[in-house]
N, C-alpha and C positions, 0 to 999 in steps of 0.2 A: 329204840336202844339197840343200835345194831352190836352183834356178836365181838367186833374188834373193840368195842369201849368200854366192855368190863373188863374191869381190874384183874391184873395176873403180874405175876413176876417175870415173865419170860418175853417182855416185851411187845404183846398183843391179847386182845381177850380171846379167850376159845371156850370150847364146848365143852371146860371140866366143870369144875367144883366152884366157881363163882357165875356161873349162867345156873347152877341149881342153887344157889343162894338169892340171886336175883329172883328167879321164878318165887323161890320162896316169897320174895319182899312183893311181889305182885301178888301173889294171893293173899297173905295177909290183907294185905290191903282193896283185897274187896275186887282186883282187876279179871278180867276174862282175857286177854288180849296181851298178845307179846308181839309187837310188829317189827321186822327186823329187814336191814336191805339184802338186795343178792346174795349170795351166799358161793358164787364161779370164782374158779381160780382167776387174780388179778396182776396184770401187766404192768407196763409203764405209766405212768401216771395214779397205778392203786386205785382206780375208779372200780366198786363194785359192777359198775355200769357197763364197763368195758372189758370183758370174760374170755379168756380164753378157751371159753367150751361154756353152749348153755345148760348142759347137764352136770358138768364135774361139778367137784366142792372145792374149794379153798383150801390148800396144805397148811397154810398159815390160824386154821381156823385150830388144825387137831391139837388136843393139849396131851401135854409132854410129862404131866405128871399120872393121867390116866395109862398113858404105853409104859412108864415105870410100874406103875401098878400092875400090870397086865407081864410085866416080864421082860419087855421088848428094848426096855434102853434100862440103864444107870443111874441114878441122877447124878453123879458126877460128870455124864456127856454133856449135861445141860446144863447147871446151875450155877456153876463157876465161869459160863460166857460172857456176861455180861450181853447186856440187851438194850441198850439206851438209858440214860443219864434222867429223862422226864417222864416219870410216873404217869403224867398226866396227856401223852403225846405215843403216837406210834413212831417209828423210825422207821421205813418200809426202807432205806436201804442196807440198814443194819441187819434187819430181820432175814433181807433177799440172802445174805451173807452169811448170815451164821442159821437159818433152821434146814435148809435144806441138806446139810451134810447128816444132822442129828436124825434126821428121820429119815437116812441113807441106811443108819447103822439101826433104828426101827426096822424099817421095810427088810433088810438082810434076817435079821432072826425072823422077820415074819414068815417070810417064804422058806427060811429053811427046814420049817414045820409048819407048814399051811393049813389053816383052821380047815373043820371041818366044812364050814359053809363059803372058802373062798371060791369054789371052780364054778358053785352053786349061781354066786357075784356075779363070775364071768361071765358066765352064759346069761344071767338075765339081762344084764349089760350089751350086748355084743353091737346091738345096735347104734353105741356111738364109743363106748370104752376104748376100742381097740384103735379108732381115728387118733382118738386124745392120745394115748398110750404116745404113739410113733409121732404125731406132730411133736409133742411134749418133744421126746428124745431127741428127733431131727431138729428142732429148735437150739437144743441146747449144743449139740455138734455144731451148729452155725453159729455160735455167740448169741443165740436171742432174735439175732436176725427176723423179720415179718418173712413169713411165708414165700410172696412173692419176689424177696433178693434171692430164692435158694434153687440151685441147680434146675434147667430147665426140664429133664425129667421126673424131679420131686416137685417143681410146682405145677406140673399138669398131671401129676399121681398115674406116670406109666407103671405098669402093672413089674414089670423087673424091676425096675426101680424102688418101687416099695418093698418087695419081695428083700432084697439085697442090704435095705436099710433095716427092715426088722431083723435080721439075721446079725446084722453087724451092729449093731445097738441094740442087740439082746438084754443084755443089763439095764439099759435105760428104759427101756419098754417097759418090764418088769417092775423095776421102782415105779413109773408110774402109775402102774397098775396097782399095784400094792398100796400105794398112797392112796387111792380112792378106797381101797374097801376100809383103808383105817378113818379113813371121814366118813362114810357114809353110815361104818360100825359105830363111831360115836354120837354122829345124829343124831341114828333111830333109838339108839340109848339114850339121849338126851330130851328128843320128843317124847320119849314113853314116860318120861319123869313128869316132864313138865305138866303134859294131859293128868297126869295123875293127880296134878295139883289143883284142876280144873283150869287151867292157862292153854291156852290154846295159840298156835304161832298162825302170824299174817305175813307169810311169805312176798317178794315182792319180782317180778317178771317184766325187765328191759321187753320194749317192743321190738326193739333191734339187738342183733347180734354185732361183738366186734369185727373187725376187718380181718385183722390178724387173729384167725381163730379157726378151731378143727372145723367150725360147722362149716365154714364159707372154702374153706380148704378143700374137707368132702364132699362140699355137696354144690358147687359150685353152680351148678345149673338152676338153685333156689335163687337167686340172685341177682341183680340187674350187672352185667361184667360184660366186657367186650371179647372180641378174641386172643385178647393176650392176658386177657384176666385180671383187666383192671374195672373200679367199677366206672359206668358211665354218670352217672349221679350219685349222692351222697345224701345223707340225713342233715339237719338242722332244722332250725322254725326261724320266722321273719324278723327283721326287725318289730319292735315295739317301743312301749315305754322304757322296757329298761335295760336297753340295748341294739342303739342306734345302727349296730349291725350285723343284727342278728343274731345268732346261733348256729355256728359252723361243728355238727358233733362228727362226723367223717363217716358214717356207720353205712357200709352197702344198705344199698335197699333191696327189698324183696322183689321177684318176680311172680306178682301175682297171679299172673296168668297162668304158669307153671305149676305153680302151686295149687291153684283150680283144678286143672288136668289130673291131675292125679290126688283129688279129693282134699286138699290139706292135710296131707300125712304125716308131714313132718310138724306141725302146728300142731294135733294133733296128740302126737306121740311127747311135742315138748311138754304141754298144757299135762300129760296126763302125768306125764314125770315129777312135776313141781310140785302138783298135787299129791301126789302119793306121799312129800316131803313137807307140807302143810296143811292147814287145817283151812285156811281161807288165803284166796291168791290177789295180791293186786297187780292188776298189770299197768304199766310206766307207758305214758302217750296214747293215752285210749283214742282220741282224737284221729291218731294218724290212719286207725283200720277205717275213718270214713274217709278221708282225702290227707295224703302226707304230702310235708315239702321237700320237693326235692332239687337240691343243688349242683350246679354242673360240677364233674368233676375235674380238681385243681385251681376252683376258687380259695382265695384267703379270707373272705366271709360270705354272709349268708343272704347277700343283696340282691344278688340276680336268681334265686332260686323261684320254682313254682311251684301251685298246687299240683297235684295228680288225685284221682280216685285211687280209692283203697278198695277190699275187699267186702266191704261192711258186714252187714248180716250173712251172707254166705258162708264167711268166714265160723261165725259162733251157731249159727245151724247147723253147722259140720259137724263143729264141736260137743252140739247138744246130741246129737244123732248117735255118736260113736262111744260118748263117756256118760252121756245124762247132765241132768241141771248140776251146776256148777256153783260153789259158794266163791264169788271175785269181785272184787271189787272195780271198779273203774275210775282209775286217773285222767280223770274230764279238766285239765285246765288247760289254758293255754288258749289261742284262737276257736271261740265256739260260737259255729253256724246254728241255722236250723237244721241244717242236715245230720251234725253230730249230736244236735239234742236229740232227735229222732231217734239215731243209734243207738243212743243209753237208753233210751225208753222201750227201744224194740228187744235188745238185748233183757233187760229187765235186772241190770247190774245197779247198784247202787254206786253215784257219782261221789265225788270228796266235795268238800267247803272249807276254808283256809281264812282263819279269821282275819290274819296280818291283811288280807287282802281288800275288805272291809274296809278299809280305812285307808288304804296307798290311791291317792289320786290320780294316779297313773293307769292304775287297772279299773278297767271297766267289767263289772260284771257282780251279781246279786250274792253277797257274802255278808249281806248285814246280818246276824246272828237270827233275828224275828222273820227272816224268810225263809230259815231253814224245813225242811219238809223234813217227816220219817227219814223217810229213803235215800240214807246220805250216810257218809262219814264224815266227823267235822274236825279237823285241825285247827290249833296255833297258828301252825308252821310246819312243815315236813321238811325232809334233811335238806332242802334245796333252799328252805328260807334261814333267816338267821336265828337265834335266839328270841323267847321273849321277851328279855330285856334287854339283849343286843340291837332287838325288832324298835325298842322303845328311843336308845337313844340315838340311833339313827336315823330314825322316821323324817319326813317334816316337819317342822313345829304345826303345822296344820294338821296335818295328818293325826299327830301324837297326839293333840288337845282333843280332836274328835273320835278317839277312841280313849281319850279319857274321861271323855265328858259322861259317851256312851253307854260305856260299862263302868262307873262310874269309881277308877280307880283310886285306892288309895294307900300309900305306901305305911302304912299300918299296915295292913291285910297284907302286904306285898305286891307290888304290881304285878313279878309274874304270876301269883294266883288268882289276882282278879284276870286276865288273859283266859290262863287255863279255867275258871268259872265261865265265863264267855263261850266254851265252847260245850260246859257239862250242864248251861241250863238251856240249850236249845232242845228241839225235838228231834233229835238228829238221833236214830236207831245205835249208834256207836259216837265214844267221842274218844279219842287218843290226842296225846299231848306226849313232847318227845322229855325222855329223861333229864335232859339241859334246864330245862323250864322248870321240873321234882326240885332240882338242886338250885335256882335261882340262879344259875349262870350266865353271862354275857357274851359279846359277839368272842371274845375269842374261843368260845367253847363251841363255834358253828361246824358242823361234819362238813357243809358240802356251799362253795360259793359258785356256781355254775360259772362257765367258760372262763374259767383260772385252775393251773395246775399248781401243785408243787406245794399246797397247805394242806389239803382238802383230805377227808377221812383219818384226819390221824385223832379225834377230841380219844379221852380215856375215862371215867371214872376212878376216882382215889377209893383203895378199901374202906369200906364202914363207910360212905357215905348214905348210902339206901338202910339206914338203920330202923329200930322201931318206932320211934317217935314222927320220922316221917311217914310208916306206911301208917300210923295209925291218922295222923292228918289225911295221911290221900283218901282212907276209910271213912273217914269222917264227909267227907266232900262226896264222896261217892253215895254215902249215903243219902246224903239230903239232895242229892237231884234225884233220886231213884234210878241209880243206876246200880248198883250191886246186884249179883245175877238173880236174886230173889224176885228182884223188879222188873225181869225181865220179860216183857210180853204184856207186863201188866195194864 
């Protein structure tokens, strides 16, 4: 249940008073577990996946009723906007439109009496704040523009150049700046609540960074680029079953060798960030730290792309070295060798299982529920699949009958709860199931249909749907697989 799908009046969900009511309906209900996607400020297209900074937070996350509380705005700055017509839908370009003036006139009283703990922010920040700060602002001076259309001594960061720009977009710097410490203020307020609840969040970490973004900006040398600073290959995965060609996602790729060299610092320093913001991390492409694919760049899909070697265990040895054993999860799907089973087994991360997968004839690979081991996470579906019962009426008729047969559905019980039973009577150490499935929803209630823009991340939750009668059913279920934390370890 990502952060944007609970219920709010202002047009997106945020980190107020309905993510502590959710939390609430999760504990009730017996859960440990709050999994939620990225949480970076998001660009064109609103992919959490595609971030303008992998440390920032989301402006769009902060809620607007907390900074009236707090002093910082009016509600009449806010409430009389209007914010999109579907309760049940985000508008990201309504939103692009009307929040960022409002929390113009937040960040102004913020700064004009700056908390005690803000310079505190800065400095502990400094190691990517100040990039973000000035991309932020020089972005918005250019219309939005991607980094590389904008003056050729701001896209190879000469040192006057930046100097000249922080000085003349003083103000936008600043608002930047400010916007981050009122996210990340309400974060660690909102994590503290939540822990309190015994809910613990699953934070979720792209393997790749966007194009257009501070990291690839600053640091340009982590990165496969030529000399003009474009990149020479690109991210995506192969064709397959369910998509003839491929997956074209555009994302620089890293320069691992680079990154060797000088220890993986920046890996690192991200890994130890995310962490400090969750309680358990999964990281998105596990796969590609043992061999990614990579596409030339200025293909229009992802047919002539190839493998390369990744960094494998060098990588997460780094990482054990400098921070200790790590609670992460690993997002193992997708093209799996022996070589990347090797990897999750050396790493000693627990892999995911995806039940829909089980039963799509297309995909090859061991998801029938009675295979599952301990040492897994087991899904439905993750935001990338469709609904349970979206999952159902689309399927094959082959497919649907043998995952009816299976789990031996029957719309009494409701199908999407015999599904979500599918995945809480294996041996699988965790089972999460996405909140669409709680509420019985169908494919239009899907977050995410990979390589399509323009629907994708807007589902919402209607208030009062996560009421008591539902946590007490999920409590109920949870009990009888022994999964409530009681059961835990047992």
């Amino acid at each position: 249940m990502h952060l944007t799908s609970l219920p709010s009046p202002h047009g997106v969900g945020t980190m107020g008073q309905a993510a502590r009511e959710f939390a609430g309906f999760l504990a009730g209900a017996g859960q440990r577990w709050w999994q939620i996607l990225p949480i970076g400020p998001t660009g064109c297209g609103d992919s959490p996946y595609q971030s303008f900074s992998t440390f920032a937070g989301n402006p769009y996350l902060i809620d607007l009723d907390l900074l009236a509380e707090e002093g910082l705005l009016e509600r009449s700055e806010y409430e009389g906007l209007g914010w999109g017509d579907d309760p049940k839908s985000v508008d990201y370009g309504l939103l692009y439109a009307r929040r960022f003036p409002v929390l113009r006139k937040a960040v102004k009283r913020l700064l004009a009496a700056p908390p005690e703990d803000y310079q505190t922010f800065l400095s502990e920040n400094e190691t990517w704040l100040p990039d973000y700060a000035l991309f932020m602002a020089i972005k918005g001076e250019n219309g939005g523009r991607p980094w590389w259309e904008w003056e050729e001594p701001l896209r190879r960061r000469e040192p006057a150049a930046l100097q000249e720009a922080a000085a003349r977009l003083e103000d936008d710097v600043s608002f930047w700046l400010g916007t981050q410490y009122l996210f990340f203020h309400q974060w660690r307020a909102l994590k503290t609540y939540v822990n309190g609840l015994g809910v613990g969040f699953i934070g979720d970490l792209p393997i790749y960074v966007a194009a257009d973004s501070a990291d690839v900006w600053a640091g340009p040398e982590r990165f496969q680029l030529d000399g003009d600073l474009r990149p020479t290959e690109v991210s995506g995965c192969p064709p397959d079953g369910f998509s003839a060609a491929g997956q074209l996602w555009g994302n620089p790729l890293f320069d691992w060798e680079a990154m060797e060299a000088d220890g993986f610092s920046w890996w690192i320093r991200r890994i130890a960030w995310q962490k400090s913001l969750f309680d358990v991390l999964r990281i998105d492409h596990f796969r590609g730290f043992e061999s990614y694919y990579a596409i030339p760049f200025g293909e229009k899909d992802a047919k002539n792309g190839r493998w390369r070697k990744g960094p494998g265990m060098k990588l997460f040895r780094a990482v054990e070295e400098a921070l200790g054993s790590q609670a992460i999860i690993a997002e193992d799907l997708g093209f799996l060798t022996p070589e990347v089973r090797r990897l999750l087994d050396d790493s000693g991360y627990p892999g995911i299982k995806v039940l829909q997968f089980a039963f799509d004839s297309r995909e090859a690979g061991d998801y029938l529920p009675h295979n599952y081991g301990r040492h897994c996470v087991a899904y439905v579906g993750t935001h990338d699949n469709d609904t349970a019962l979206g999952w159902l009426a689309e399927a094959a008729p082959t497919d649907r009958d043998r995952a009816v047969d299976y789990l031996k559905l029957t719309g009494a019980e409701g199908l999407n709860w015999g599904l979500m039973r599918g995945v809480w009577a294996t041996a699988a150490d965790t089972a999460i199931v996405q909140a669409q499935d709680l509420l019985g929803l169908g494919g239009e209630a899907r977050m995410n249909l990979p390589s399509t823009v323009g629907t994708n991340w807007k589902w919402r939750a209607l208030p009062g749907t996560f009421d008591g009668p539902l946590a007490a059913r999920l409590r109920h279920e949870t009990e009888l697989y022994c999964r409530l934390p009681a059961y835990v370890g047992s």
